[in-house]
N, C-alpha and C positions, 0 to 999 in steps of 0.2 A: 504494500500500500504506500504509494509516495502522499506525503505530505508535504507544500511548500515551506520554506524558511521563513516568509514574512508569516503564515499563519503560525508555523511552529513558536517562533516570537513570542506573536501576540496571549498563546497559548502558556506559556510560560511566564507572562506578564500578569495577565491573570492570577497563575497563580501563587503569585509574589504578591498579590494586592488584596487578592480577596481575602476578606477577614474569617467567611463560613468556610470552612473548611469541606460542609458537603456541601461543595458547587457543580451544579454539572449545567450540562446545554448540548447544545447543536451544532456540527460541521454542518456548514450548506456547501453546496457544489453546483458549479453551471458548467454543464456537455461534462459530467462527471467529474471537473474539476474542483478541489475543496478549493473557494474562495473567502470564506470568512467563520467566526463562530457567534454564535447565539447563545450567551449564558442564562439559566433561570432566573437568574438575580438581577438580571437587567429588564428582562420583561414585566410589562404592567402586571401589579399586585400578583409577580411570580407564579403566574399560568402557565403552562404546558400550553394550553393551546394558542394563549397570546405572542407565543417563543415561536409555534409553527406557523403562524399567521404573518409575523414579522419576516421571516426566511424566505415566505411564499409571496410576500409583496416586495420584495426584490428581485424576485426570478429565480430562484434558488431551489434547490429538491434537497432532500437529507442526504447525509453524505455520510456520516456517522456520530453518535453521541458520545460525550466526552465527560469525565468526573475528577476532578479535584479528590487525594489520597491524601493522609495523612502519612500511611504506610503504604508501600508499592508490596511488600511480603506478603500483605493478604490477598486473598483469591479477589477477583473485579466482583464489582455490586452492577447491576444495572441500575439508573434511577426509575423508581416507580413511574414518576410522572412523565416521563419519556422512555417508555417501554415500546422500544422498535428493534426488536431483536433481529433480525436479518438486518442489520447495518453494524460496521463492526465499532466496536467500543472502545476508545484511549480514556486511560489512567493515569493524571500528572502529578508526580508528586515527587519523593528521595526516598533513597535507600538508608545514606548513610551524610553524613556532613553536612546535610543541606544539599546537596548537589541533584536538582530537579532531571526528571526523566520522564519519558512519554513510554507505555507500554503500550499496546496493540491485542486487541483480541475481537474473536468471532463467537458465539453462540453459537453451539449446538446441542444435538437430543443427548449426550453425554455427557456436557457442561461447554467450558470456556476454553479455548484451544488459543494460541498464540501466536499472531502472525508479524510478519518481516516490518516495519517501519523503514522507509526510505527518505532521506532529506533530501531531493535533489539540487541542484546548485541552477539556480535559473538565470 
């Protein structure tokens, strides 16, 4: 799954800034490319469906949903509120020192399986 660097960023900014720790939201993508994210926290009186309304009135499709960790060593949580399981799920947060990481996984009938993250250099 490549991710761009300006979203990885922003992804990372995030979660340097947000104060809730369980934050999560929305990769949007246009012609399948992930162009920005939708956090729950930014949306009107933190709706789910105010988060996919806002994606969908920029031309945007889901791309995949994203969750702010406090530990990356626990298994992924999906968030309730944004339960779209066939889109695969990033996990930001540290392992050890603070040093933030993005994990990558897909949903399936056996659980969460872990897929490749690629930064490409655009």
């Amino acid at each position: 799954m490549d991710l761009p660097r300006e979203l990885t960023n922003h992804l990372f900014h995030l979660a340097q800034t947000t104060t809730d720790s369980r934050s999560f939201g929305v990769i949007g993508a246009e012609n399948g490319i992930p162009r920005a994210c939708f956090s729950l926290n930014d949306a009107p009186e933190g709706s789910a469906s105010q988060l996919m309304t806002q994606l969908q009135a920029r031309g945007l499709a889901p791309f995949a949903t994203f969750a702010l960790a406090d530990d990356l060593s626990a298994p992924p949580e999906r968030p309730q509120p944004l339960s779209l399981p066939s889109l695969p799920h990033l996990v930001i947060g540290s392992r050890i020192k603070g040093v933030l990481e993005i994990d990558a996984y897909l949903e399936g009938p056996s659980g969460w399986s872990a897929i490749e993250l690629r930064l490409p250099e655009v």
